[in-house]
C-alpha positions, 0 to 999 in steps of 0.5 A: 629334157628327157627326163622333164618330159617323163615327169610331165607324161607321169604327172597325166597318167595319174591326173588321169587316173585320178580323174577317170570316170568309173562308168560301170559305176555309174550304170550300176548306181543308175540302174540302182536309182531306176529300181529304187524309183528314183528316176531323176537321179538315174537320169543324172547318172545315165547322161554321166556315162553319156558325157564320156563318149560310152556308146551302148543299146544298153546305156540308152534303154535304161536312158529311155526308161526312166524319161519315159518313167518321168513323162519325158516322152520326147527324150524318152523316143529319142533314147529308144531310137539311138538304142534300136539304132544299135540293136534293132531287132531287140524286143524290149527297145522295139515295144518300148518304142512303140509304146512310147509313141502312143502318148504323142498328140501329134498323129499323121493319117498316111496311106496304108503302104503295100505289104511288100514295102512294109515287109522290105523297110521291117527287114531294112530296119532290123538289120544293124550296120554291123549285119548289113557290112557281113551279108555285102561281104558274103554276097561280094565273094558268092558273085566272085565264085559264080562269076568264076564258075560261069566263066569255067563252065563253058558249055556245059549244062551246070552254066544254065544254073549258075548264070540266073544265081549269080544275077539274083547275087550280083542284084541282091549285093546292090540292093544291100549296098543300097541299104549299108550306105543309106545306114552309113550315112543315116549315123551322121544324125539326119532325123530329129525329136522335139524334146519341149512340150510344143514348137512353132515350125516357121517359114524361114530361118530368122527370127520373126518368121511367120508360123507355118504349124506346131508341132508337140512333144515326141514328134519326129522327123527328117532333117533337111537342111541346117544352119548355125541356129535352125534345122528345116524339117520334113514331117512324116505327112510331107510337111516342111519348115524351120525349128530353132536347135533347141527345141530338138534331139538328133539321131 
């Protein structure tokens, strides 16, 4: 029996070898084909790489640039954002990102936000889950150390300078622990892309519902709700509807 199952775990080792996909191979062979012009071809390879669960800023990038290269600009949005996702204060994947958007139809006209708030959601969105995870663990041990120092200090003067620090840390640590679970659970993909050249967004999700707008190529917004066929979305400008599957990428 022993032997049998030997043979057995054998014969998956090179089953698995034999099968393996070679994925710097791939990425090498893309980036080859982006260089040579041969976008199609980079995109059949780079969604290769895809399908074996490797996960990389790098990998979506180039998975942008050549949809973008293609006129893809819906998948192309959809690749820079699961890049930035990764890497979020990499120049290359922000510009491309930006630029990008400038070729959608859709455009919303919003109230320009406080300074404040652009400064707090630019810092928010530049720090990765990886980043965000360190700073709560430093903020955690600096509240510990100042709450200890406070509870030592007794009556002396150094408690007038430590107390305000430890509050400022402690407000701080529940801010950025705001920040990491709003990240943590932002990775379960809540925010789609409209990848075909235009959808109808609907009342309700059924068949046959009536058109509340349409929306084009690139759009993006905030999923909602779901069921087995549909996603309720929420635009940038608060508008809310239906859209089947399909016509969407998630990130």
């Amino acid at each position: 029996m022993r032997t049998f199952q030997m043979s057995i775990l054998m014969f998956a080792f090179i089953l698995n070898s034999v099968f393996a996909v070679d994925v710097e191979g791939l990425m090498a062979q893309g980036n080859s084909k982006y260089e040579s012009g041969e976008f199609e071809s980079a995109i059949r390879l780079y969604e290769k790489v895809l399908a074996t669960d490797r996960v990389s800023a790098a990998l979506h990038y180039n998975l942008g640039c050549a949809y973008f290269s293609e006129k893809m600009y819906g998948q192309a949005i959809l690749q820079f954002e699961k890049a930035r996702r990764l890497s979020p204060r990499d120049p290359d994947v922000v510009h491309n990102l930006e630029y990008s958007k400038l070729f959608l139809k859709d455009r919303f006209d919003l109230p320009e936000p406080m300074p404040i708030v652009v400064w707090v959601r630019e810092l928010r969105q530049s720090l990765s889950l990886g980043e965000l995870k360190f700073l709560e663990e430093i903020l955690f041990s600096l509240l510990i150390l100042g709450t200890i120092l406070y509870r030592l200090s007794g009556g002396h003067a150094l408690r007038r300078v430590v107390l305000p620090t430890t509050l400022v840390t402690g407000m701080l640590f529940l801010v950025m622990a705001g920040w990491l679970v709003d990240r943590t659970i932002s990775l379960d993909e809540k925010h789609a892309i409209l990848l075909v050249d235009e959808a109808a967004v609907s009342s309700a999700p059924i068949p046959g519902a009536s058109t509340l707008f349409v929306i084009h190529e690139g759009t993006s917004a905030e999923i909602l709700d779901a069921t087995d066929a549909w996603y309720e979305l929420r635009l940038e400008d608060g508008k809310t509807g239906w859209i089947i599957h399909e016509a969407v990428g998630l990130y």
